[in-house]
C-alpha positions in Angstrom: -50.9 61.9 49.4 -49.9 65.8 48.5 -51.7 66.5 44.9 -49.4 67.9 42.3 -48.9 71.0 41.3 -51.2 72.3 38.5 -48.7 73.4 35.7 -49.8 76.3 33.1 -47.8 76.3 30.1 -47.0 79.6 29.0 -45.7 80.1 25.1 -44.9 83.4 23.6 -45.2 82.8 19.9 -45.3 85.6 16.6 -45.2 84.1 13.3 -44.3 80.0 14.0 -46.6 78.1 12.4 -43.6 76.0 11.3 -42.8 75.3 15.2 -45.9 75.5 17.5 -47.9 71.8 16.6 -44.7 70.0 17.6 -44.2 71.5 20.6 -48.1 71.5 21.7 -48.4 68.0 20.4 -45.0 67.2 22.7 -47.2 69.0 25.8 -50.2 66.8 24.9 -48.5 63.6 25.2 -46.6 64.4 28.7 -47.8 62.4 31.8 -49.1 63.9 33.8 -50.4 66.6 31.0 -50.2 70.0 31.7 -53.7 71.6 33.7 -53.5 74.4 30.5 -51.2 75.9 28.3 -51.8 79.1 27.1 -50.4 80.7 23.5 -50.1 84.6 24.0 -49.4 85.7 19.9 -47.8 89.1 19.6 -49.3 89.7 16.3 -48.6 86.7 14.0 -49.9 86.9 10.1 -49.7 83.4 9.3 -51.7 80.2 10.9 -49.8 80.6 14.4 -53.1 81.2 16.5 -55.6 78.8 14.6 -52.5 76.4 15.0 -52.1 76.8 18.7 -56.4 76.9 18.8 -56.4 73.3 17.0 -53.2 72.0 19.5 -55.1 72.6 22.3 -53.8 75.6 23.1 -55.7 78.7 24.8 -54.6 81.6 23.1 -54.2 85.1 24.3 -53.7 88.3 22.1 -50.8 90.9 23.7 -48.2 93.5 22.2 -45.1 91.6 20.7 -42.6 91.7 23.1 -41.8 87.8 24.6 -41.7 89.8 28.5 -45.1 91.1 27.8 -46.7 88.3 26.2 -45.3 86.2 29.2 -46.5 88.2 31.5 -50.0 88.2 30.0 -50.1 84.9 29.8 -48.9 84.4 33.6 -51.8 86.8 34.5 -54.0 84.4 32.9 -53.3 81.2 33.9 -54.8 79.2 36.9 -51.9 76.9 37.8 -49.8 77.1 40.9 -46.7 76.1 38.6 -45.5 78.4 35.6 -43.5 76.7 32.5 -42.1 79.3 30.7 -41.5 77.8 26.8 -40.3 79.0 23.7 -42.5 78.1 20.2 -39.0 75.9 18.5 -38.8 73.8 21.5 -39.1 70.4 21.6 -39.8 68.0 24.7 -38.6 65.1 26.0 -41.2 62.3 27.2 -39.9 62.4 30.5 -40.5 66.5 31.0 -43.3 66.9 32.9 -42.0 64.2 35.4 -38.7 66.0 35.9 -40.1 69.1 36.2 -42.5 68.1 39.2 -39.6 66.5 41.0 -37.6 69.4 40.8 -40.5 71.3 42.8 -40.0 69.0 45.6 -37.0 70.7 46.9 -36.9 74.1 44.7 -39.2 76.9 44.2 -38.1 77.5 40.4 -35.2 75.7 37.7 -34.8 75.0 34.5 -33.8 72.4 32.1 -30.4 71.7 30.2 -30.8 72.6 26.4 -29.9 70.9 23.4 -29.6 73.0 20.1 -31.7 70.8 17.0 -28.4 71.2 14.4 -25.6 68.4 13.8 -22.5 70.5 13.6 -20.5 69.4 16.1 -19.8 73.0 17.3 -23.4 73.0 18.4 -22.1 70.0 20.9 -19.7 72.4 22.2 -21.8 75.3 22.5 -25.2 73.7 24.5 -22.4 72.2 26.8 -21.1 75.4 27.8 -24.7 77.0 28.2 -25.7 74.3 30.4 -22.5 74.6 32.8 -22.5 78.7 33.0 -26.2 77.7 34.0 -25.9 75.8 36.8 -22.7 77.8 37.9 -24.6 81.1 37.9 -27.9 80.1 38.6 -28.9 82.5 35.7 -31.4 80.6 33.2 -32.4 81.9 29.4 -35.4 81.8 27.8 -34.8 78.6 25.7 -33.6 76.6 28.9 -37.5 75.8 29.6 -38.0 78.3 33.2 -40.5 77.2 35.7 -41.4 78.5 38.6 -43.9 78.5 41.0 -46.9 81.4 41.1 -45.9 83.0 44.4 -42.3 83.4 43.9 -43.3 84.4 40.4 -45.3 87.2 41.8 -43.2 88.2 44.1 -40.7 89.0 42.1 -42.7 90.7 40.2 -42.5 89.0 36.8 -40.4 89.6 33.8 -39.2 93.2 33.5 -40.6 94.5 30.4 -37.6 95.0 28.5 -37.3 93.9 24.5 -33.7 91.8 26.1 -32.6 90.3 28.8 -35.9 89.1 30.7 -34.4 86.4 31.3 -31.5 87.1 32.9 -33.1 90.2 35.0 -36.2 87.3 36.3 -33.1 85.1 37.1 -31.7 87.4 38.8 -34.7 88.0 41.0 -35.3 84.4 41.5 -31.6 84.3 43.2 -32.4 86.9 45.7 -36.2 86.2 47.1 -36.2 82.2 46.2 -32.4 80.8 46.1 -30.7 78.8 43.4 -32.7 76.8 40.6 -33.1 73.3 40.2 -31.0 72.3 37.0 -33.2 69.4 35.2 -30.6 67.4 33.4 -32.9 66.1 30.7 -32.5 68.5 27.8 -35.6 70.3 26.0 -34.3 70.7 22.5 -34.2 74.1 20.6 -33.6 75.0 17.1 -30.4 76.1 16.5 -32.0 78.5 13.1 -30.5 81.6 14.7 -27.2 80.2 14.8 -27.4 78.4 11.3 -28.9 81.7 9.7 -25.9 84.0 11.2 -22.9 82.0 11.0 -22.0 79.6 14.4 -18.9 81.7 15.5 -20.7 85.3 14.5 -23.7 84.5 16.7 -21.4 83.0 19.4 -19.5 86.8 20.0 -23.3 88.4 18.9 -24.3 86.7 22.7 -20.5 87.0 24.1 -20.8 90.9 23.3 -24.8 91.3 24.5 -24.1 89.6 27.7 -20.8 92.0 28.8 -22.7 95.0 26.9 -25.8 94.3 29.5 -23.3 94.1 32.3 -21.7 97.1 31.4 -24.9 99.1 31.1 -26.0 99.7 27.3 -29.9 99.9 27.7 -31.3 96.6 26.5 -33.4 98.8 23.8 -30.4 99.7 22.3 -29.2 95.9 22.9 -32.4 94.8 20.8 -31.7 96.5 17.7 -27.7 94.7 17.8 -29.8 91.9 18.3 -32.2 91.8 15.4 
């Protein structure tokens, strides 16, 4: 029989001490477990790296910047498979599972998202991320990206840029390695941005971000509207 995959889990994190144990304790209890996962802080002043330390977690010092500390932490790891995660995710049992089975037939997906609040707007809003997903075959940083270390490297890893990494290593992905398996079981994500700057607010914030990118406004700039 073929051996699976080893998986690295990569996790940029600055300042979520709140966060980080769920989602490592989620990693520790997926079957198969991951072969590592590896924390890369950008700089945190509270518990975030003794946190990660006590989860199990390697952790990596880098710049902040979530391309850079991915990229430092892809540079790092040993596995032939790269799961891309943010530090307010939560995982469902089944993850690790999904994931592998995707990588029968794909070189790189994602998973659907779920956003942690109860408004039923949030319903609305992880329903329409999930379709524009699949249609474009772009994925975002909270969908839970993995791919697999050649195809990774190939395309030459996230862009540094302080926006739209994402969307630029999707974009990359659709060229060298073709469209990405979309894991219908949702990783769930808190929904604090949203709840902090008003549902519809945020909604046009991303709206206006995405057609600003398109249109050409340097993702520094983008940054700053984004903050």
């Amino acid at each position: 029989m073929k051996a699976e995959p080893g998986v690295s889990v990569v996790i940029p994190a600055r300042n979520e001490a709140a966060c980080l144990p769920a989602l490592l304790a989620d990693l520790q209890a997926q079957q198969p477990p991951p072969r590592e996962i590896i924390v890369v802080d950008g700089g945190s002043t509270d518990d975030t790296p003794d946190l990660a330390r006590r989860g199990g977690a390697r952790v990596l010092e880098s710049p902040p910047g979530r391309a850079r500390q991915m990229n430092a932490g892809a540079a790092a790891a040993s596995g032939e498979v790269l799961w891309f995660l943010h530090a307010d995710t939560r995982l469902p049992a089944e993850a690790m599972q999904r994931l592998l089975a995707a990588l029968s037939s794909h070189h790189w997906g994602r998973f659907s998202v779920r956003l942690s609040g109860t408004h039923a707007a949030f319903r609305i809003i992880e329903r329409m991320m999930n379709l524009r997903s699949c249609l474009t075959g772009i994925c975002t940083g909270d969908q839970g990206l993995f791919v697999t270390r050649s195809v990774f490297d190939e395309a030459g890893g996230f862009p540094d840029l302080p926006l739209m990494e994402d969307i630029e290593l999707s974009r990359a992905l659709l060229r060298s390695a073709g469209r990405p398996a979309c894991v219908r079981s949702p990783l769930v994500t808190s929904s604090r941005r949203w709840e902090r700057g008003g549902i519809l607010r945020t909604v046009l914030l991303m709206w206006w971000l995405r057609l600003a990118w398109w249109l050409g406004v340097p993702a520094e700039r983008l940054a700053g509207w984004y903050r």
